[in-house]
TIRO-2110 file (N, C-alpha, C; in Angstrom, 1 decimal):
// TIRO-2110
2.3, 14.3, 41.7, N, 1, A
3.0, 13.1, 41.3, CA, 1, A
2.7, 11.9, 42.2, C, 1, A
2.8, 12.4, 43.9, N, 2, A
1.8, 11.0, 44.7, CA, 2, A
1.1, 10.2, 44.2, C, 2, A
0.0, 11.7, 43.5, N, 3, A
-1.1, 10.9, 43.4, CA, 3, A
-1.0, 9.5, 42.2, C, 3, A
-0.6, 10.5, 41.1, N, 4, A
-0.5, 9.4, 40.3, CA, 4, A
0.1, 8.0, 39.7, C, 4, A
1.4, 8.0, 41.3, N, 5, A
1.6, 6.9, 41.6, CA, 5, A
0.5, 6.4, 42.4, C, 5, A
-0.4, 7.1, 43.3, N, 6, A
-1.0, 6.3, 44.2, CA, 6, A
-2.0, 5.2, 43.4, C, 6, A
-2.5, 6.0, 42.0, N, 7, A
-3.3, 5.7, 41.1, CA, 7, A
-2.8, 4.5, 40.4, C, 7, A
-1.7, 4.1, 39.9, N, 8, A
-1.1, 3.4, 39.3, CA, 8, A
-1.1, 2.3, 40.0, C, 8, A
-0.7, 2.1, 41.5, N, 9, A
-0.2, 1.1, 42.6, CA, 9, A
-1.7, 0.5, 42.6, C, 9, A
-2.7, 1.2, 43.4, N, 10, A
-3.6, 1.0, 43.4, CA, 10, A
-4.8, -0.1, 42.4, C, 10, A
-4.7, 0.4, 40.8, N, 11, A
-5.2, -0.5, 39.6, CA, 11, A
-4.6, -1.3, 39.3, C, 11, A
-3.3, -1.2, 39.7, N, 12, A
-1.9, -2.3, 39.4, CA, 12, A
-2.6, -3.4, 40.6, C, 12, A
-3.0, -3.3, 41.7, N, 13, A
-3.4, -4.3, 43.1, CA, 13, A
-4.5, -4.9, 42.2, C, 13, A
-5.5, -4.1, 41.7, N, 14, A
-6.9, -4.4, 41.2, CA, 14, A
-6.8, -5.4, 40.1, C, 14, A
-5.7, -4.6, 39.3, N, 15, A
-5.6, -5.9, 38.2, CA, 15, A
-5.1, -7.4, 38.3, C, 15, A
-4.4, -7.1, 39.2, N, 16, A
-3.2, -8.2, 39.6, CA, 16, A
-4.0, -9.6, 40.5, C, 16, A
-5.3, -8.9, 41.2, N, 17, A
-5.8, -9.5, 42.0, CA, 17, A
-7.5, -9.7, 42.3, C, 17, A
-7.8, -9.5, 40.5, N, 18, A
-8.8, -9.2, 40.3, CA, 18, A
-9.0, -10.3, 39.2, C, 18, A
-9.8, -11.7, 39.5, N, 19, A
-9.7, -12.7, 38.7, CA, 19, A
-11.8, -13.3, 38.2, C, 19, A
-12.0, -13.2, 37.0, N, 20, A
-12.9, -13.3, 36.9, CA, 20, A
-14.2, -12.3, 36.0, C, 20, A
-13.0, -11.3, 35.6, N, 21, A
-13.7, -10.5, 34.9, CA, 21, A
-14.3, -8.6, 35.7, C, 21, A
-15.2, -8.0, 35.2, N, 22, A
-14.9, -7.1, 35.5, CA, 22, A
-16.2, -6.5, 36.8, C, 22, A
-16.7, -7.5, 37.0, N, 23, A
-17.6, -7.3, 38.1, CA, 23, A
-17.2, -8.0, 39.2, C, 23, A
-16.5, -9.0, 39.0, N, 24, A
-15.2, -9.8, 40.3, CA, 24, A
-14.8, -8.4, 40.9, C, 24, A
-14.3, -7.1, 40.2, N, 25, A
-13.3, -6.4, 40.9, CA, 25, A
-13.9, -5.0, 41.7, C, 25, A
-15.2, -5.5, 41.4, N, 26, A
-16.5, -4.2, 42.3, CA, 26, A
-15.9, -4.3, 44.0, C, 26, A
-15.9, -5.0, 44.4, N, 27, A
-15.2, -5.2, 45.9, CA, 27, A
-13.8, -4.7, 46.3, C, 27, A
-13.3, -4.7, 45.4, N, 28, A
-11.7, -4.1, 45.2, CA, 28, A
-12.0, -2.5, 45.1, C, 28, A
-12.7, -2.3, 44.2, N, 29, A
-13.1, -1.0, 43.9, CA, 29, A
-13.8, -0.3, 44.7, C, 29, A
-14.5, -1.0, 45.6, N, 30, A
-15.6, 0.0, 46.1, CA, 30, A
-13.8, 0.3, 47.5, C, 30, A
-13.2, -1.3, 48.0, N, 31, A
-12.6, -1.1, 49.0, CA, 31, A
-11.1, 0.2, 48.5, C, 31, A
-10.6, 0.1, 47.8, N, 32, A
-9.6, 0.8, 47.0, CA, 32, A
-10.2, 2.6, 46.7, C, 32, A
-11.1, 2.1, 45.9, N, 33, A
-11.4, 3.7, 44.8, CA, 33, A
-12.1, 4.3, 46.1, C, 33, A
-13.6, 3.9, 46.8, N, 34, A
-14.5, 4.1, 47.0, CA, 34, A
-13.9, 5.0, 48.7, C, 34, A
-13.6, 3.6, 49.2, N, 35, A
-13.5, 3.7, 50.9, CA, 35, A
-11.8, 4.5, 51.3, C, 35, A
-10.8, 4.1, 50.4, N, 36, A
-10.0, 4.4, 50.9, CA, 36, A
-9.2, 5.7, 50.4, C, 36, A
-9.4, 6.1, 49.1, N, 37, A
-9.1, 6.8, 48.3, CA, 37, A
-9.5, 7.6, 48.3, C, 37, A
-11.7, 7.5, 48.4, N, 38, A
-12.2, 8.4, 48.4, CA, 38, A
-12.3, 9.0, 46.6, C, 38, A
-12.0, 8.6, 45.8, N, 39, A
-11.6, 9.0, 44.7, CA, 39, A
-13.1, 8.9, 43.9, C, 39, A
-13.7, 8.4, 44.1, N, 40, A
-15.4, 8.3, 43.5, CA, 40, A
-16.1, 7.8, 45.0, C, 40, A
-17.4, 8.1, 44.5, N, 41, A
-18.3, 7.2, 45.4, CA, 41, A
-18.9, 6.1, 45.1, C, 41, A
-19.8, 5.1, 45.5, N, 42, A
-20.2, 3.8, 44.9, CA, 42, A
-21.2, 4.3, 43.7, C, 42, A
-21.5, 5.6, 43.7, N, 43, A
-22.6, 5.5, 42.9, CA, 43, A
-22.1, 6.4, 41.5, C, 43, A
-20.6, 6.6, 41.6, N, 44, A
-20.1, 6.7, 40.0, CA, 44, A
-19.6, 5.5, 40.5, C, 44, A
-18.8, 4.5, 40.5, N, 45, A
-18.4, 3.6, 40.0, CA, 45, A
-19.5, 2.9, 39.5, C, 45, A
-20.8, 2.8, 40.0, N, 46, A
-21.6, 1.9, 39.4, CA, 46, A
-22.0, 2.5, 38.0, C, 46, A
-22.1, 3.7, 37.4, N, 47, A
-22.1, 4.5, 36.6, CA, 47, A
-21.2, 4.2, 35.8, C, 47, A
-19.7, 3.9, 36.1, N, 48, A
-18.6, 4.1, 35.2, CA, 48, A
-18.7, 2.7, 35.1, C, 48, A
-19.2, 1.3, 35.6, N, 49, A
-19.5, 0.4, 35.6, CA, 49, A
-20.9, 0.0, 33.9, C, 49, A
-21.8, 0.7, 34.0, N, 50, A
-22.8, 0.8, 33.3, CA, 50, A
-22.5, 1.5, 32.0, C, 50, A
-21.4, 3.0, 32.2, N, 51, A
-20.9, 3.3, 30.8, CA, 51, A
-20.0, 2.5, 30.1, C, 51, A
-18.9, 1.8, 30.9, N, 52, A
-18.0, 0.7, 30.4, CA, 52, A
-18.8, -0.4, 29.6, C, 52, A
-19.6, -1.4, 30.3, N, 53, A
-20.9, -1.9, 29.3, CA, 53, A
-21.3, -1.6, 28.0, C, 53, A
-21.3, -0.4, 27.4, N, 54, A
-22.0, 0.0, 26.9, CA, 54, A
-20.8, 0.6, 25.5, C, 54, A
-19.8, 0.6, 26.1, N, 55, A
-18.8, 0.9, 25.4, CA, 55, A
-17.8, 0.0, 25.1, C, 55, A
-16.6, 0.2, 23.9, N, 56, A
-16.0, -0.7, 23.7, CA, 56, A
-14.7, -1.5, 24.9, C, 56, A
-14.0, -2.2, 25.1, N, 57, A
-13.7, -2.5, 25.8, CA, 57, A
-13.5, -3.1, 27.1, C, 57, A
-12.7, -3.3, 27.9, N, 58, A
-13.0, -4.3, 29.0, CA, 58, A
-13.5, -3.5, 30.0, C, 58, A
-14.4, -3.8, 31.4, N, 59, A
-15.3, -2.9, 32.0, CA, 59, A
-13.8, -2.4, 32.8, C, 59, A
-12.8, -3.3, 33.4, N, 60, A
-11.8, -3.0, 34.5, CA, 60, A
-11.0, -2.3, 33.7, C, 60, A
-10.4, -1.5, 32.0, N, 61, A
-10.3, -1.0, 31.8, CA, 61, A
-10.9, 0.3, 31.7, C, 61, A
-11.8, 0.4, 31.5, N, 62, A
-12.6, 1.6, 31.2, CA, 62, A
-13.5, 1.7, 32.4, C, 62, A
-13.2, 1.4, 33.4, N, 63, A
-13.6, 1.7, 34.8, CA, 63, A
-12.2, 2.9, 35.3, C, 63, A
-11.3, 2.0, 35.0, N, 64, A
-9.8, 2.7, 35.6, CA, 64, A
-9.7, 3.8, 34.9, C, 64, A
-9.6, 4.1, 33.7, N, 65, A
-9.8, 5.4, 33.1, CA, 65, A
-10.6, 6.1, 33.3, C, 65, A
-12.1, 5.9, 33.5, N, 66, A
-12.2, 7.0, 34.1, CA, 66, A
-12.2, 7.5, 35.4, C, 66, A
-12.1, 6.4, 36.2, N, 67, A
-11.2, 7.1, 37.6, CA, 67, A
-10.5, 7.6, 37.3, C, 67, A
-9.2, 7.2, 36.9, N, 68, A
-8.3, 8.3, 36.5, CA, 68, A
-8.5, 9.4, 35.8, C, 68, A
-9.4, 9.7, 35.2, N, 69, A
-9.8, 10.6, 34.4, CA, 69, A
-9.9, 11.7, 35.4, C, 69, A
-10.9, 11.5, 36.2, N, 70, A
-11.4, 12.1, 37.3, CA, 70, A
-10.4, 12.9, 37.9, C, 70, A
-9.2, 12.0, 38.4, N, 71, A
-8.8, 12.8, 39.5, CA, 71, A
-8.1, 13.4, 38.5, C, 71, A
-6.9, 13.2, 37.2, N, 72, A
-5.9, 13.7, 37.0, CA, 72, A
-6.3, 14.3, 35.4, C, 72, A
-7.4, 14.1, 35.0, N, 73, A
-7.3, 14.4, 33.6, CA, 73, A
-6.8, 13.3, 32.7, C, 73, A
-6.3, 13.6, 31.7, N, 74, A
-5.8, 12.7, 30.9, CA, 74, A
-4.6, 11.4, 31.1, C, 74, A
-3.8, 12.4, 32.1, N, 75, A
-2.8, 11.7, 32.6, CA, 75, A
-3.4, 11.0, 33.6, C, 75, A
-3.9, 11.2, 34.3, N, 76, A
-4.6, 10.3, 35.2, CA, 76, A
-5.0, 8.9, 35.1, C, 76, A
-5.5, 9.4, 33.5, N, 77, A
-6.9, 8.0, 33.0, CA, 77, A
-5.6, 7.3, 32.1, C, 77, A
-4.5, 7.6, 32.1, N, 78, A
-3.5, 7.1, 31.1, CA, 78, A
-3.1, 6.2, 32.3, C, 78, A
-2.5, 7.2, 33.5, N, 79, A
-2.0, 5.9, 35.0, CA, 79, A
-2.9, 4.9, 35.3, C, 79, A
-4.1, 5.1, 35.3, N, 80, A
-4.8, 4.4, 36.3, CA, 80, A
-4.8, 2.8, 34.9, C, 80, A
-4.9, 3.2, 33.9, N, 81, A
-5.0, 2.2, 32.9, CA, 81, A
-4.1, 1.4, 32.8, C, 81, A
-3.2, 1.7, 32.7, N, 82, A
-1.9, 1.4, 32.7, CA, 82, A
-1.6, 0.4, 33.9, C, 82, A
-2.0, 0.6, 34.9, N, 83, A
-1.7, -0.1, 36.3, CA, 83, A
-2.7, -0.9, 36.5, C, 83, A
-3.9, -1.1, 35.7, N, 84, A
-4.9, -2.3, 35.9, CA, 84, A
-4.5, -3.3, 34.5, C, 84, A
-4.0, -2.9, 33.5, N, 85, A
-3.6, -3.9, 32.4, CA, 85, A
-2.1, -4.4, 32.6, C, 85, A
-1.4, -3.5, 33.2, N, 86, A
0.2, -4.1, 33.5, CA, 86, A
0.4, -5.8, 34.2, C, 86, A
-0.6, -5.7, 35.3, N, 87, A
-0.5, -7.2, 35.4, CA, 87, A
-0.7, -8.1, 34.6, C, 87, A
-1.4, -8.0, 33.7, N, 88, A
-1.8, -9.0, 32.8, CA, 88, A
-1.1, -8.9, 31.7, C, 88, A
-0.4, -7.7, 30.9, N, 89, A
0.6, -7.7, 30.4, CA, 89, A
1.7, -8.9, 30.7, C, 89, A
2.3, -8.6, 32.0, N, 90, A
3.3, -9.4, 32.5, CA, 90, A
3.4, -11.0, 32.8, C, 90, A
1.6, -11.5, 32.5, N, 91, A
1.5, -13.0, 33.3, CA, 91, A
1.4, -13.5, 31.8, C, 91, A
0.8, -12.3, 31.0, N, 92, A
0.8, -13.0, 29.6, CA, 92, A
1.9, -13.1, 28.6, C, 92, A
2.9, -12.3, 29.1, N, 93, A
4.7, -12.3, 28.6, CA, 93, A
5.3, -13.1, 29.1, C, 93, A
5.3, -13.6, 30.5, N, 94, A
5.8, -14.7, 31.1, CA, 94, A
5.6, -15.9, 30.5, C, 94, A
3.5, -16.4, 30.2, N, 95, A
3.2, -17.7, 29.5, CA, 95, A
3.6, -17.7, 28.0, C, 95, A
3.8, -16.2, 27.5, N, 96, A
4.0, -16.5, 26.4, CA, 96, A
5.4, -17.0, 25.9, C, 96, A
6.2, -17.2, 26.9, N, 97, A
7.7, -17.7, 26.9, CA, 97, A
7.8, -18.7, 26.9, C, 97, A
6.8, -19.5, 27.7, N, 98, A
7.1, -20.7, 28.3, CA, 98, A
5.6, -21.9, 28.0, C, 98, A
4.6, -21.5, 27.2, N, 99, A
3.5, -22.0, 26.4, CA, 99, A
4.1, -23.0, 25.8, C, 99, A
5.0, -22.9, 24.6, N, 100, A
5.3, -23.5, 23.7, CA, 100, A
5.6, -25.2, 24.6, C, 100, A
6.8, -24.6, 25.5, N, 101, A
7.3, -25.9, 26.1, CA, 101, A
6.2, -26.7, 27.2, C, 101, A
5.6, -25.9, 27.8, N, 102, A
4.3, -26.5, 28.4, CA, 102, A
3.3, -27.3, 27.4, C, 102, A
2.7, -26.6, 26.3, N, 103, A
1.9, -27.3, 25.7, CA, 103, A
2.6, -28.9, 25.2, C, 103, A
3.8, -29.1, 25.4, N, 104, A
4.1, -30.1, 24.6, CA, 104, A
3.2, -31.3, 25.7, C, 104, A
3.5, -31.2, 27.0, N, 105, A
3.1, -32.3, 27.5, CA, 105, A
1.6, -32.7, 27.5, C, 105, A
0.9, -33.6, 27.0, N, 106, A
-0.5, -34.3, 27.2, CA, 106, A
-1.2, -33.2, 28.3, C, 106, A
-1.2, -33.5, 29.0, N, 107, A
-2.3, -33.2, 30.4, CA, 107, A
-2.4, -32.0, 30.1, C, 107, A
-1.1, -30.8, 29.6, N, 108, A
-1.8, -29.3, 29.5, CA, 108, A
-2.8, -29.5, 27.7, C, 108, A
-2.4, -30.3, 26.8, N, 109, A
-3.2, -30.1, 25.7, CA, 109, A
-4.8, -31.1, 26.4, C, 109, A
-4.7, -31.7, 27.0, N, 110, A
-6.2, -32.1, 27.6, CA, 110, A
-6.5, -31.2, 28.7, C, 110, A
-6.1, -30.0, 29.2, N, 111, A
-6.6, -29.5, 29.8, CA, 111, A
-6.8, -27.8, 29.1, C, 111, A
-6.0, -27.8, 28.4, N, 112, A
-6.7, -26.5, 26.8, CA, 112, A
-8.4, -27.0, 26.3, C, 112, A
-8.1, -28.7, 26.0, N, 113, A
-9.1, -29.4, 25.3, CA, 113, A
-10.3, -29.1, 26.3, C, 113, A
-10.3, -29.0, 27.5, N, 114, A
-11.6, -28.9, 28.1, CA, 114, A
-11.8, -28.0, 29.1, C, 114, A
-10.4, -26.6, 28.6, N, 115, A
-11.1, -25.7, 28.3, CA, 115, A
-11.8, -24.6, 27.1, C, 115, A
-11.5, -25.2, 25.9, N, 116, A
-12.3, -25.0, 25.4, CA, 116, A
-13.6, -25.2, 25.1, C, 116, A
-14.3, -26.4, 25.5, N, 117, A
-15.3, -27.1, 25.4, CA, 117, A
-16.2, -26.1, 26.7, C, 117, A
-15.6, -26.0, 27.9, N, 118, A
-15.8, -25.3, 29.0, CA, 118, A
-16.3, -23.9, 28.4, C, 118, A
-15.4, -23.0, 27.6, N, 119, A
-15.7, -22.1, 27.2, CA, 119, A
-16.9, -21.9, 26.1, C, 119, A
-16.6, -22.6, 25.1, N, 120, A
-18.1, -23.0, 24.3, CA, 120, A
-19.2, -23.1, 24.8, C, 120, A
-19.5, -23.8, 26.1, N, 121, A
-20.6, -24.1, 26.7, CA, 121, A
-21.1, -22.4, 27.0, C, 121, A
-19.8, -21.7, 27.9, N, 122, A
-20.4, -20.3, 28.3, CA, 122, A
-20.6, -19.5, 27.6, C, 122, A
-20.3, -19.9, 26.3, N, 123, A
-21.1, -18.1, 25.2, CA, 123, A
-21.8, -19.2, 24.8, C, 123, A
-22.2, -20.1, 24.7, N, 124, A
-23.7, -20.8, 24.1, CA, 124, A
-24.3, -20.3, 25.5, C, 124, A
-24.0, -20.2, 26.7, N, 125, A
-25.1, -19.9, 28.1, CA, 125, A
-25.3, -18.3, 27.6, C, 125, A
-24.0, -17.3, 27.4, N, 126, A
-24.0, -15.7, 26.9, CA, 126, A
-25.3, -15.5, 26.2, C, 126, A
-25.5, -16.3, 24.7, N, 127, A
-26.1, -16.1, 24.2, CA, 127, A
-27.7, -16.2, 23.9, C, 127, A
-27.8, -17.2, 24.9, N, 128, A
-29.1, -17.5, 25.5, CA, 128, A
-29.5, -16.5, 26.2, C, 128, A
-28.5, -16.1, 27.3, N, 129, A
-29.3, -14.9, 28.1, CA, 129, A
-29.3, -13.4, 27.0, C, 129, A
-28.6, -12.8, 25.9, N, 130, A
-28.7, -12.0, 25.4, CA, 130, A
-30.3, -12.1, 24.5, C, 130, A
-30.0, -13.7, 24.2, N, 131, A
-31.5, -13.8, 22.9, CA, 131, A
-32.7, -13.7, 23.9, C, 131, A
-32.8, -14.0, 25.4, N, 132, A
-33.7, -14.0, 26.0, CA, 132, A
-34.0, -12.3, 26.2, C, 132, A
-32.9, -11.5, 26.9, N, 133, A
-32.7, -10.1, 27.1, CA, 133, A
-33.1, -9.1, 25.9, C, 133, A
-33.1, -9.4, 24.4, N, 134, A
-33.1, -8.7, 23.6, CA, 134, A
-34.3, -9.3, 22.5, C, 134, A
-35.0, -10.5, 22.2, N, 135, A
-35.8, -11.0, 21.4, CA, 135, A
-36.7, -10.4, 21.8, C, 135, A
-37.7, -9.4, 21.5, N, 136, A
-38.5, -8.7, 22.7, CA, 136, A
-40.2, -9.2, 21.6, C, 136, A
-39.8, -9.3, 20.6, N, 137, A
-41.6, -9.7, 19.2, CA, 137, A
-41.0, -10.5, 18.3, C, 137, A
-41.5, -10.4, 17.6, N, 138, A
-41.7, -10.7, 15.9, CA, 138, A
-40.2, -10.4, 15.5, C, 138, A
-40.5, -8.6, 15.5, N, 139, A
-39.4, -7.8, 15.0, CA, 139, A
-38.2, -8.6, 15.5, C, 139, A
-38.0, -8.0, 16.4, N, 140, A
-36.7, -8.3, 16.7, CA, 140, A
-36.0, -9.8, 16.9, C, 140, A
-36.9, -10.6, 16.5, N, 141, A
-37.0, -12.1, 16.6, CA, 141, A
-36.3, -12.3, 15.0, C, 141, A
-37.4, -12.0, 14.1, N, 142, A
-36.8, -11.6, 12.8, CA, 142, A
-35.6, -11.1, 12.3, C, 142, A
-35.3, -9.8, 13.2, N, 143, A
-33.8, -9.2, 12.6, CA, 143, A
-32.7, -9.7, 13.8, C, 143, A
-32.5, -10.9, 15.0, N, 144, A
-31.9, -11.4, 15.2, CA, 144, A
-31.2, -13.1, 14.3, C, 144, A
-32.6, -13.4, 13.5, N, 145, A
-32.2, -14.7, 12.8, CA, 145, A
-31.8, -14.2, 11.7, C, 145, A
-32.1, -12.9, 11.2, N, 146, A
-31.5, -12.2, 9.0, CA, 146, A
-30.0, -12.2, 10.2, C, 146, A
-29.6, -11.7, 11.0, N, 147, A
-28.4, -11.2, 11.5, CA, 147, A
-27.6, -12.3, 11.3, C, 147, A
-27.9, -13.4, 12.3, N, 148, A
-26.9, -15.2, 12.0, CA, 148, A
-26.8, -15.4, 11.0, C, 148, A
-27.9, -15.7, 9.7, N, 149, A
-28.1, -16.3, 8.7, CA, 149, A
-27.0, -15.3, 7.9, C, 149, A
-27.0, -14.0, 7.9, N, 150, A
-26.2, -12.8, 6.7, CA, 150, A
-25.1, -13.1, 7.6, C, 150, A
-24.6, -13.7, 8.6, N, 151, A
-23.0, -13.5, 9.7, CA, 151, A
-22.9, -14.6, 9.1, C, 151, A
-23.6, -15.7, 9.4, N, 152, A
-22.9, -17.2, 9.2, CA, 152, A
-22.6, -17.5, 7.6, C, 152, A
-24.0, -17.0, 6.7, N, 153, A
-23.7, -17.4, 5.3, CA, 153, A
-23.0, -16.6, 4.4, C, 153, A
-23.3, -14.8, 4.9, N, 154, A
-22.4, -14.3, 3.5, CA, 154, A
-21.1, -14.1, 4.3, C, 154, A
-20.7, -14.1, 5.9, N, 155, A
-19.3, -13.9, 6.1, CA, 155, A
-19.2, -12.4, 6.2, C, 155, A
-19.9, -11.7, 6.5, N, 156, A
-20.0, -9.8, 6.5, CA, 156, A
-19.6, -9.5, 7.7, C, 156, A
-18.6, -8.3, 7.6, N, 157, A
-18.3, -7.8, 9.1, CA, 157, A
-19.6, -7.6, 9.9, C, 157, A
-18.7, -8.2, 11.6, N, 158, A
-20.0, -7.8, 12.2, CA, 158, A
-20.5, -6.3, 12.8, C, 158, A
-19.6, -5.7, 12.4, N, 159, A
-19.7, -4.1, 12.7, CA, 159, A
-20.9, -3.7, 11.4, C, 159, A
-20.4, -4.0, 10.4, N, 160, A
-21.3, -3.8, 9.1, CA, 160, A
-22.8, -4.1, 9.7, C, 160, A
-22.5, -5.4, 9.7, N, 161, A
-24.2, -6.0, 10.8, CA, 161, A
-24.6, -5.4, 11.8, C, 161, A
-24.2, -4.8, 12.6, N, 162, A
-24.4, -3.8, 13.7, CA, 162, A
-24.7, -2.7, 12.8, C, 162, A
-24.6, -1.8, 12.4, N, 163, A
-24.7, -0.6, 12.0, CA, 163, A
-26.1, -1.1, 11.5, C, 163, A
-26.2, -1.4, 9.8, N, 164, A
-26.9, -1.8, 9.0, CA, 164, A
-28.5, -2.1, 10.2, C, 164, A
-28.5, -3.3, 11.0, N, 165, A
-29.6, -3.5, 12.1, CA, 165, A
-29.9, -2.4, 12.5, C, 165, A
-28.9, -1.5, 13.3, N, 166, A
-29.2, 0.1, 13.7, CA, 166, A
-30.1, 1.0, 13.1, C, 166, A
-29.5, 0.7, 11.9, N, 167, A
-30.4, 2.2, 11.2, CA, 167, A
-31.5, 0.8, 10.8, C, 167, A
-31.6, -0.5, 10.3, N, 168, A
-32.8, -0.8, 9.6, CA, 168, A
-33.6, -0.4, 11.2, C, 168, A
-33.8, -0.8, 11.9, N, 169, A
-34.6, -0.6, 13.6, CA, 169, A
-34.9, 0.9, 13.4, C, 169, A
-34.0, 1.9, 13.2, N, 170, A
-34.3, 3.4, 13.8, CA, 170, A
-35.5, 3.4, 12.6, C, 170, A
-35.6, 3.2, 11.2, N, 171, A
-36.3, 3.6, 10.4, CA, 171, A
-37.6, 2.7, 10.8, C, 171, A
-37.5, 1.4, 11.0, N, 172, A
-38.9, 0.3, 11.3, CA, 172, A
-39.6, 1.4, 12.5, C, 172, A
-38.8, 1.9, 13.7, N, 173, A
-39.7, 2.5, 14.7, CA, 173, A
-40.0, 3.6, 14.2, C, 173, A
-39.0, 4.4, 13.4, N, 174, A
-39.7, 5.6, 13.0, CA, 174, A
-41.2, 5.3, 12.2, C, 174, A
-41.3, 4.7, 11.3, N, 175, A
-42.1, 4.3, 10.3, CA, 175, A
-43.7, 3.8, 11.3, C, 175, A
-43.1, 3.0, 12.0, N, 176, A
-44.3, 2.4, 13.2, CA, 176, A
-44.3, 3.8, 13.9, C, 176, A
-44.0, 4.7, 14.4, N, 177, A
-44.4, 6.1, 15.3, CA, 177, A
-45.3, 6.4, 14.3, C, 177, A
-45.0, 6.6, 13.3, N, 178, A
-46.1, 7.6, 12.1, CA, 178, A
-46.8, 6.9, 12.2, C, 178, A
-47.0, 5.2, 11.4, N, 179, A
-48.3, 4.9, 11.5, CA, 179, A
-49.3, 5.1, 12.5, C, 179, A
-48.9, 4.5, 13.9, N, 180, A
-49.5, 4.7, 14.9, CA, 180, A
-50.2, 6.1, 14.8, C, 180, A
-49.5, 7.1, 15.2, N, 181, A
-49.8, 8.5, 15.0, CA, 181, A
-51.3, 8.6, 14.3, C, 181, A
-50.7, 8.2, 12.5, N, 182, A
-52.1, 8.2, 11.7, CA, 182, A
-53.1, 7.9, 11.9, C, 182, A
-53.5, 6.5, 12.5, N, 183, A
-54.4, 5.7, 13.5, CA, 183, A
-55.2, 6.5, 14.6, C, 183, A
-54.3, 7.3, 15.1, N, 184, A
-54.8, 7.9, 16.4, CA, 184, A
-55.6, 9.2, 15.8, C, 184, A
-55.9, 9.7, 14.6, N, 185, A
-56.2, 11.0, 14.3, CA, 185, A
-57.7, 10.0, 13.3, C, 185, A
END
């Protein structure tokens, strides 16, 4: 039972004081999980860092689960979750009380106004570095613009689009392995 308060306290510090997303909180982590805890070493967190990526969700949640996972099993990965989202839970129940009456004054709706303009800027920078990271030929030059054109014009889920890309890609490489293949014989 320590433990899994220690686990809770702990992601509860991390979340509470962890501003900027989920690679801001690698220093908390390495100092918390790593150094003091002992509970992983740097080189699963960088791991559980790399599978959170990769998976759905926020990385500082699905970092905390599976620490928690680790030590306690299920209950573990339930505490440790729990105590890295609870802070934000609480700052977002707090503004959500008090938004209404804030937004009324000027200066917070000019300062919503530019931040959203702020934010626009940074998934137009996001998406630059992904089209730079992932445009790799032709191909994939091609099935990133059918992707916008079928998102922006017919309105299709983007999971649909994702899948759909998936398998059209697994069949294009499969198809290019054979030809190749035939070439070489």
């Amino acid at each position: 039972m320590k433990e899994l308060a220690e686990l809770f306290k702990s992601f509860f510090m991390i979340g509470a004081f962890t501003f900027g997303g989920g690679y801001a909180m690698l220093p908390m982590l390495e100092k918390e999980v790593v150094t003091k805890h002992k509970w992983a070493t740097m080189e699963e967190i960088s791991n559980y860092f790399a599978i959170g990526q990769c998976t759905p969700g926020i990385i500082a949640v699905n970092t905390a689960t599976f620490v928690g996972y680790k030590q306690k099993k299920n209950i573990g990965g339930i505490i440790a979750t729990l105590g890295v989202v609870t802070p934000s839970v609480i700052i977002i129940l707090v503004l959500a009380g008090i938004l209404d009456i804030i937004f009324e004054y000027q200066i917070v709706k000019s300062a919503f106004a530019g931040i959203s303009v702020a934010v626009c800027a940074l998934l137009v920078q996001a998406l630059w570095k992904l089209a730079k990271s992932g445009v790799k030929d032709v191909y994939t030059a091609i099935v990133a613009l059918m992707s916008a054109i079928v998102s922006v014009f017919l309105k299709l889920s983007p999971i649909l689009i994702v899948v759909v890309t998936a398998i059209v890609t697994v069949c294009y490489k499969y198809i290019q392995s054979r030809v190749k293949g035939v070439n070489k014989q």
